[in-house]
VMD Tcl script that draws the C-alpha trace (Angstrom):
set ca {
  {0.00 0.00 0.00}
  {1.41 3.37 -1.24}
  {1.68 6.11 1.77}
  {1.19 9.54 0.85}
  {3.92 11.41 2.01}
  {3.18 14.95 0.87}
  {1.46 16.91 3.70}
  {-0.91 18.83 2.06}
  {-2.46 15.46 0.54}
  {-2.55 14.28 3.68}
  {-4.53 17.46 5.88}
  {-6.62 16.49 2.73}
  {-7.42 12.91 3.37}
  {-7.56 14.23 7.10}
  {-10.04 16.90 5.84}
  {-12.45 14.21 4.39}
  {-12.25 12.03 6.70}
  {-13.47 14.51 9.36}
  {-15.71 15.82 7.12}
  {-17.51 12.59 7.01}
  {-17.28 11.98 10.50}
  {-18.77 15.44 11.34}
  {-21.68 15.17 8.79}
  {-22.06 12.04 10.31}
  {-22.25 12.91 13.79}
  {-23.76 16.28 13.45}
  {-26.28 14.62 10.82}
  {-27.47 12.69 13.91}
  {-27.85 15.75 16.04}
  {-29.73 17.64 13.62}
  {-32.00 14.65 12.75}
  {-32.90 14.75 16.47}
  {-33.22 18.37 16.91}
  {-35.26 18.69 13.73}
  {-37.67 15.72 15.10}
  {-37.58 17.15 18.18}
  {-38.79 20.73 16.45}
  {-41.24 18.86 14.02}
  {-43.18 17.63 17.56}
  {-43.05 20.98 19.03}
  {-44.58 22.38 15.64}
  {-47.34 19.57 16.07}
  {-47.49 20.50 19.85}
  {-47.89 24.11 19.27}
  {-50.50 23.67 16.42}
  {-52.44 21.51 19.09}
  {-52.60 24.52 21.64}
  {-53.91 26.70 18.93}
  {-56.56 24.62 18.17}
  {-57.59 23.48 21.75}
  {-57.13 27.39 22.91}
  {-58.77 29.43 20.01}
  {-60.93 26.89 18.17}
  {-62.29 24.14 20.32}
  {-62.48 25.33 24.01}
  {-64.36 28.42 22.66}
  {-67.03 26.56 20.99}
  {-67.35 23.95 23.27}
  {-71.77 24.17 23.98}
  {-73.52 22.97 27.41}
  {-74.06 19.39 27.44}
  {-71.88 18.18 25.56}
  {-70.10 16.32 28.14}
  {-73.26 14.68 28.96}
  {-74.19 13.91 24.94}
  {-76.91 16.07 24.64}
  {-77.47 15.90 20.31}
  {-78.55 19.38 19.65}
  {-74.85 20.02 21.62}
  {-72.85 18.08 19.47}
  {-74.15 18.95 16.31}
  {-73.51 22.66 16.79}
  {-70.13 21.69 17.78}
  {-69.55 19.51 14.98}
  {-70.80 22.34 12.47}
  {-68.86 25.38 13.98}
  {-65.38 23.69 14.41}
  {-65.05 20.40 12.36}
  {-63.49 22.35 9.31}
  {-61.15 24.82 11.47}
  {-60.12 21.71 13.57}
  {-59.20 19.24 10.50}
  {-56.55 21.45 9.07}
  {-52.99 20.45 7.58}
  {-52.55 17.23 8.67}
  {-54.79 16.84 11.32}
  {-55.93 13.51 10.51}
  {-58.59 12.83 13.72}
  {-59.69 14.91 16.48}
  {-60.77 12.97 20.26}
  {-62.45 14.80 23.27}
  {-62.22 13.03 26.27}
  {-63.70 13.55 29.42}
  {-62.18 12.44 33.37}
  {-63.73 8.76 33.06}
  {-62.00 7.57 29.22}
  {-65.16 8.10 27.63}
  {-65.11 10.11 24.30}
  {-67.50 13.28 24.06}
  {-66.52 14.12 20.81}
  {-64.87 12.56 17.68}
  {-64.82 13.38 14.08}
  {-65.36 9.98 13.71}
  {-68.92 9.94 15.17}
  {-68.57 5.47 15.88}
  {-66.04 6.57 18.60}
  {-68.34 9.08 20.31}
  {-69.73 7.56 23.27}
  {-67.32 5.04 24.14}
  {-64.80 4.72 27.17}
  {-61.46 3.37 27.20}
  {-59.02 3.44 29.91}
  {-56.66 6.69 30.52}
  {-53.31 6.26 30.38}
  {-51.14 7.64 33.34}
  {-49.80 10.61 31.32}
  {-53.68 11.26 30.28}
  {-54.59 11.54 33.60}
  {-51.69 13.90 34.52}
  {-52.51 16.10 31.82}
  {-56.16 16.41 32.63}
  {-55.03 17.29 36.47}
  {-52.05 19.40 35.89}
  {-52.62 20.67 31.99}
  {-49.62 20.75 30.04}
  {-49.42 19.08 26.61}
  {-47.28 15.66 25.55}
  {-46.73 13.90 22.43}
  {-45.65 10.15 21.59}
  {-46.24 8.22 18.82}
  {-49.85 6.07 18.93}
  {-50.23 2.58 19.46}
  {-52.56 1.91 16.42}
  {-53.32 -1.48 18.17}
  {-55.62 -0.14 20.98}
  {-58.99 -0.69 20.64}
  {-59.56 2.98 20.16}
  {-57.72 3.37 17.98}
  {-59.01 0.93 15.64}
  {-60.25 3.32 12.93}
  {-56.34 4.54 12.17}
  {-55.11 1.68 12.15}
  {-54.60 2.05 8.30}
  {-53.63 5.10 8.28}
  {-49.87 4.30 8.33}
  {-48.29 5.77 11.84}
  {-49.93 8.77 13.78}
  {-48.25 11.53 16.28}
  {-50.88 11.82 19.13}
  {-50.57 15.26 20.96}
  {-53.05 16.09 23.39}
  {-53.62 19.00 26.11}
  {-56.87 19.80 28.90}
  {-59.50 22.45 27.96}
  {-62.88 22.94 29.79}
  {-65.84 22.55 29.47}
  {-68.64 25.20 30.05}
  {-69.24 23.21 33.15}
  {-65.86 24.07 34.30}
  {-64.99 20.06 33.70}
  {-61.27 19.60 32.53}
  {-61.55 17.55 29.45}
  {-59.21 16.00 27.20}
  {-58.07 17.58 23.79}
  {-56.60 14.86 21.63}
  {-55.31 15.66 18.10}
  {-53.78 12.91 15.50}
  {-50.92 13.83 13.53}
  {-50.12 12.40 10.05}
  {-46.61 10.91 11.01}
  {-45.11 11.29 7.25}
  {-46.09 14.78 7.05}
  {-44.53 15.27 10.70}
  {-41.19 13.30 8.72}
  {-41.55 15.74 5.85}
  {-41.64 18.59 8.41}
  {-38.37 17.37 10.25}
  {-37.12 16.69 6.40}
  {-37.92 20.39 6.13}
  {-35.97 21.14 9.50}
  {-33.05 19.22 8.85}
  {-32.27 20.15 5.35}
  {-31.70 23.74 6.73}
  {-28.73 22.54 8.96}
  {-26.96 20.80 6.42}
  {-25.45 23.14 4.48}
  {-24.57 25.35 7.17}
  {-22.68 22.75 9.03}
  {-21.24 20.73 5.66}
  {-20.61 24.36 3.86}
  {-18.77 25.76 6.71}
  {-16.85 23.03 7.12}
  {-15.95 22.72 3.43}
  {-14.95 26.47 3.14}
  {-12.65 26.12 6.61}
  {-10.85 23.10 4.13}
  {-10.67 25.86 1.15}
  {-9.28 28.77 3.46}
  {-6.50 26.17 5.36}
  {-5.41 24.65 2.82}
  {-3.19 27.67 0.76}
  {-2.17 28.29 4.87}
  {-0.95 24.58 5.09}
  {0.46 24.55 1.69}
  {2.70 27.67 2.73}
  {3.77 26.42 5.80}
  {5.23 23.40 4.27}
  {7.06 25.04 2.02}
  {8.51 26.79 4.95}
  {9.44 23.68 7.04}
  {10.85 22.01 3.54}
  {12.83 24.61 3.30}
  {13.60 24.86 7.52}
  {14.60 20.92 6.46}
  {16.64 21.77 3.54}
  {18.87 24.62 5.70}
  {19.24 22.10 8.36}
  {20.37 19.69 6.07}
  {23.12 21.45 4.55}
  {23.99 22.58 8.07}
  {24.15 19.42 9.20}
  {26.33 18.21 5.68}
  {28.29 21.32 6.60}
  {29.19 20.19 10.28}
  {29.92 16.75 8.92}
  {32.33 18.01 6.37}
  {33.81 20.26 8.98}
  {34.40 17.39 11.54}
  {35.98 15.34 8.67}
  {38.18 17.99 7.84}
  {38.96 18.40 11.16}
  {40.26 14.69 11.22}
  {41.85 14.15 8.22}
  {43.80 17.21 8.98}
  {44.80 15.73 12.78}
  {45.32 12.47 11.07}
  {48.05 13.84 8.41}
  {49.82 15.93 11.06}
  {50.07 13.18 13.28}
  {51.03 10.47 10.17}
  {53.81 13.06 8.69}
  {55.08 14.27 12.26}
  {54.49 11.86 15.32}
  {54.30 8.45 13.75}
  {57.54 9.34 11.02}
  {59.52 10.38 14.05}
  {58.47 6.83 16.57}
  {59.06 4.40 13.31}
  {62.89 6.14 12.78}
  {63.34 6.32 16.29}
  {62.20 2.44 16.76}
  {64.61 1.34 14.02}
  {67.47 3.00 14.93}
  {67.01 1.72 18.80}
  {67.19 -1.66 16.67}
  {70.07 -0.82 14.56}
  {71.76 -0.14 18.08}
  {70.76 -3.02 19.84}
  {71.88 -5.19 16.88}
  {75.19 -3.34 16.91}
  {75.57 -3.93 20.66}
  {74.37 -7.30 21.30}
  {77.71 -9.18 20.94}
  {79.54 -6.42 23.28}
  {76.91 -5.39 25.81}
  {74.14 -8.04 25.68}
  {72.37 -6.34 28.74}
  {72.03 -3.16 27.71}
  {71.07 -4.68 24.07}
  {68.55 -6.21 25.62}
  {67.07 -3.54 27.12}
  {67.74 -1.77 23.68}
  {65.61 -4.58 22.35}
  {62.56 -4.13 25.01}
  {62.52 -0.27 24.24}
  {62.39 -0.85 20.46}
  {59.56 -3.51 20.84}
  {57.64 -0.90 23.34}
  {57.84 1.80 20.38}
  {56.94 -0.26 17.86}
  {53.79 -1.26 19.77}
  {53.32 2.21 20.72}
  {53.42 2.51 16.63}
  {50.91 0.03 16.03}
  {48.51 1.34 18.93}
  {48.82 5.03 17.08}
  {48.14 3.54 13.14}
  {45.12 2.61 14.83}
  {44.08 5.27 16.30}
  {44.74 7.70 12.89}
  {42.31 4.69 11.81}
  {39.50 5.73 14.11}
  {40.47 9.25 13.65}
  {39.44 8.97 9.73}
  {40.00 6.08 7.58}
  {43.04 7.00 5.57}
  {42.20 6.80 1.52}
  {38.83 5.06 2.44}
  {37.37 5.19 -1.30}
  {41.34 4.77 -3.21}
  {42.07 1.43 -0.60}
  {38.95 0.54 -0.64}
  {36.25 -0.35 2.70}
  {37.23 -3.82 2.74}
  {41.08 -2.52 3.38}
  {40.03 0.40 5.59}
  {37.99 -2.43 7.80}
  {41.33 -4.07 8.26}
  {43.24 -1.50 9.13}
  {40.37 -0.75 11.69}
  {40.34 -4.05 13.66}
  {44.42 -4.49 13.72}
  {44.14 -2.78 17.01}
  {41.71 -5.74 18.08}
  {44.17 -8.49 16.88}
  {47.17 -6.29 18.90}
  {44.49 -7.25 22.01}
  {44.41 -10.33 21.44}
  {40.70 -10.47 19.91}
  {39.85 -12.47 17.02}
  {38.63 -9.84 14.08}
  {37.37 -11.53 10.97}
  {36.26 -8.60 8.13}
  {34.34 -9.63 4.99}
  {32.93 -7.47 2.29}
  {31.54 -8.14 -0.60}
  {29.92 -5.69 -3.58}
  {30.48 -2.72 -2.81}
  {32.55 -1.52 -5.79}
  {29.59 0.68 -7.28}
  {28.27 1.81 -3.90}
  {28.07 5.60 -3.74}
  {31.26 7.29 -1.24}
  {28.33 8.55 0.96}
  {26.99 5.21 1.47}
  {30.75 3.82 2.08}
  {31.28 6.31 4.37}
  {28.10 5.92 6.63}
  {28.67 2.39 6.97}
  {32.63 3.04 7.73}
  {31.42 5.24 10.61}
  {28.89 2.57 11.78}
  {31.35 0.15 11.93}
  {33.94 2.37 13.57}
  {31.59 3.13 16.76}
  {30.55 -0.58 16.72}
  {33.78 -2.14 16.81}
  {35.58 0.70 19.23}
  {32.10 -0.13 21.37}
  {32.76 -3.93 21.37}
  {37.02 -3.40 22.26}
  {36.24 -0.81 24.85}
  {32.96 -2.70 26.67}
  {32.05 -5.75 25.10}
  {35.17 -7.96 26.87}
  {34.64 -9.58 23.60}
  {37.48 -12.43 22.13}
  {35.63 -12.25 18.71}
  {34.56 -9.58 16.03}
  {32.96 -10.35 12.94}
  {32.46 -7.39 10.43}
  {30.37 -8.13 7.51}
  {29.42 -5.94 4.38}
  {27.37 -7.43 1.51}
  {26.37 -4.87 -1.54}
  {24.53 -7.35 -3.06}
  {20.32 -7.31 -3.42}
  {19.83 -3.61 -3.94}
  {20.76 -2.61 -0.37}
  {24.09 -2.64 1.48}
  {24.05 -4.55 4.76}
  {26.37 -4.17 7.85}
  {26.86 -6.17 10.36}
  {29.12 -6.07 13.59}
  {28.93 -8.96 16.05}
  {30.94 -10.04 18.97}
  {30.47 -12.49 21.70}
  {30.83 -10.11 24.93}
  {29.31 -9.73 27.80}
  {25.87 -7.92 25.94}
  {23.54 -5.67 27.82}
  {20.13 -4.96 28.33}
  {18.18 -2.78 25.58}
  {15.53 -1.92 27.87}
  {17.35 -0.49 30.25}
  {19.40 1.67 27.67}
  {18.94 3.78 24.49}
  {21.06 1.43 22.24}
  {21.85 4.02 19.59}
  {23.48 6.33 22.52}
  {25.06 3.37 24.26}
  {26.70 2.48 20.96}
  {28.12 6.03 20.48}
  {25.72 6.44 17.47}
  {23.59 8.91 18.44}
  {25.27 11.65 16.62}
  {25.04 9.59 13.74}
  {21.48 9.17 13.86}
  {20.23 11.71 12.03}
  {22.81 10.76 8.91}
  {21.38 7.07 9.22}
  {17.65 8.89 9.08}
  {18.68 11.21 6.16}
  {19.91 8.17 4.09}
  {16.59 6.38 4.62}
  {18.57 3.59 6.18}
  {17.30 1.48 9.05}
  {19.71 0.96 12.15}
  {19.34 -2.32 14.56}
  {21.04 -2.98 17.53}
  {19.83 -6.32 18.95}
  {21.95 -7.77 22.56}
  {21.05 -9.51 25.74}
  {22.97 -9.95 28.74}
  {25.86 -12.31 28.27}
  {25.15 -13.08 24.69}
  {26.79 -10.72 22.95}
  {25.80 -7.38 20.76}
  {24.90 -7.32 16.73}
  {25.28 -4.11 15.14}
  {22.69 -4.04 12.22}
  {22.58 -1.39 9.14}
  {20.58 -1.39 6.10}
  {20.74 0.98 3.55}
  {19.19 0.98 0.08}
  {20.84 2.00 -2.84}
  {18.45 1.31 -5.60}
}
mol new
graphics top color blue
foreach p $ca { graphics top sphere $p radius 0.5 }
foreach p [lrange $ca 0 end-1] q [lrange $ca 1 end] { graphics top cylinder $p $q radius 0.2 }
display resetview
């Protein structure tokens, strides 16, 4: 799967995706809030009716079913009550029983009040649910596809609190929170959209700026590299042409004089002898350090001879070194060089803390990626407890290994020894 690395595609991705959970999550709210506003609409229409159109004309004995009653009632309000979609209209008195109905079959009968009923006839107030088209008095809607039931108390004449019950088409009540909805939508998707349009031109500009930030920082960093290098190639050449010149002529004629005196004055030949050993190890010991100091003619040698030259100080110790590198001919100098300085830190690490009796270096070229590998068989550590770059002396190297894309490893345990792992692809 292909990453996308540039950062603008990616607050773009990012963009969608919250776009899509937003219009999700705020499509939710406003779907509730609009149904919740559709009800009050149906709520508020029932007040108007019960307030200005039914309690008003409600005639003397109706409650008790007088005829003459409900016909006048029936004439003067039937067509002001069933308006929109009003689809039934129930008056009920304390006891369940139905004064009024436009549906003249219910008028007459009693049903049982629910609790809410009852609470609205004592305390007023209007609700609103959904109606259960399976009750009995309900049996003429049952048809009619889903109803919103909304009722609130008027009086009678009498002064009895009765029950004002108004049915509610339920699609039109869905068109109505359709209605609501739709107006939230493109505020909330719009807005969002045009934050995406405004940001994006501000994103795109600040990347710029940190690929550039990068780029500076890069050639600083190149810059202090080259520097450092300098520095050691320059320490390395003063002491090759000055200190190391003057110890192998000085070693050599100690030699010369021991040989000359070793038939005459055997002791002091000896001791001659012992001095010109001691300088020539003293040699050996300081090669090796110009090694570490910078590899002399690491591209013109070659790695494989530079490697050498870097573990001679282990076989001086007394540690087995084995070095083996293969395919690196056509390997770019930056690449050589990275995995030099990897291998210098490692193998100084493993001589200096490892107590190790074995080194094996190992460079293969081959497979599109070059592949370095220091192992010894000392005394390990724990990762854990330990950052392993730092404890290998790599940390200022780190940022080198990250610029080259390569991929750093540095696997031990406690008594088993430390590998020393870099991969770098030069495809």
């Amino acid at each position: 799967m292909r990453v996308i690395s540039n950062p603008v595609l990616q607050f773009l991705a990012a963009a969608l995706l919250v776009l899509v959970v937003i219009a999700f999550g705020t499509g939710r709210l406003s779907a509730q809030a609009a149904n919740e506003e559709a009800i009050a609409d149906s709520r508020a229409i029932t007040r108007v009716l019960a307030a200005s159109v039914a309690e008003p004309a409600l005639p003397r004995g109706l409650i008790t079913g007088r005829p003459g009653a409900l016909d006048r009632f029936d004439r003067a309000v039937l067509d002001r009550l069933l308006v929109d979609d009003v689809q039934r209209i129930k008056i009920w008195d304390a006891s369940g029983r139905i004064v009024y109905s436009d549906e003249t079959a219910l008028i007459g009968e009693q049903f049982t009040l629910g609790d809410d009923e009852r609470d609205v006839l004592q305390h007023g107030s209007t609700e609103a649910e959904m109606s259960d088209l399976s009750r009995p008095e309900n049996r003429f809607e049952a048809g009619s596809g889903g109803l919103l039931e909304v009722y609130t108390r008027i009086l009678s004449p009498e002064g009895e609190p009765l029950l004002f019950e108004v049915y509610f088409s339920a699609a039109q009540v869905a068109d109505r929170k359709e209605a609501v909805f739709s107006a939230f939508r493109p505020i909330t998707l719009g807005g969002l959209a045009l934050l995406v349009v405004l940001t994006t031109p501000v994103l795109w500009v600040l990347m710029r700026r940190v690929q550039a930030g990068a780029r500076a920082r890069e050639r600083l960093l190149r810059a202090a590299v080259d520097a450092s290098d300098s520095e050691r190639r320059r320490i390395a050449r003063d002491l090759h042409d000055g200190v190391v010149q003057d110890l192998a002529g000085t070693s050599y004629a100690v030699t010369a004089v021991a040989d000359t005196l070793r038939a005459d004055r055997p002791e002091a030949s000896s001791r001659l002898s012992e001095a010109g050993d001691s300088l020539r190890t003293s040699l050996r010991s300081l090669r090796s350090l110009l090694v570490e100091i910078y590899p002399p003619e690491l591209h013109t040698e070659g790695l494989a001879a530079a490697l050498e030259d870097l573990v001679a100080q282990a076989n001086g110790a007394g540690v087995e070194a084995v070095v083996s590198v293969r395919d690196v001919d056509a390997v770019d100098e930056d690449v050589v060089a990275l995995v030099w300085r990897v291998a210098q830190e490692a193998v100084r690490n493993s001589l200096r803390h490892g107590a190790a009796d074995r080194i094996d270096v190992t460079v293969d070229g081959r497979g599109g990626a070059v592949l370095l590998e220091v192992s010894d068989n000392g005394r390990g550590f724990e990762p854990g407890a330990v950052d392993a770059t730092e404890h290998f002396g790599l940390r200022g190297l780190r940022d080198l290994i990250a610029e080259a894309g390569a991929r750093l490893d540095v696997r031990s345990s406690p008594g088993a020894g430390t590998t020393v792992r870099l991969e770098v692809d030069v495809a």
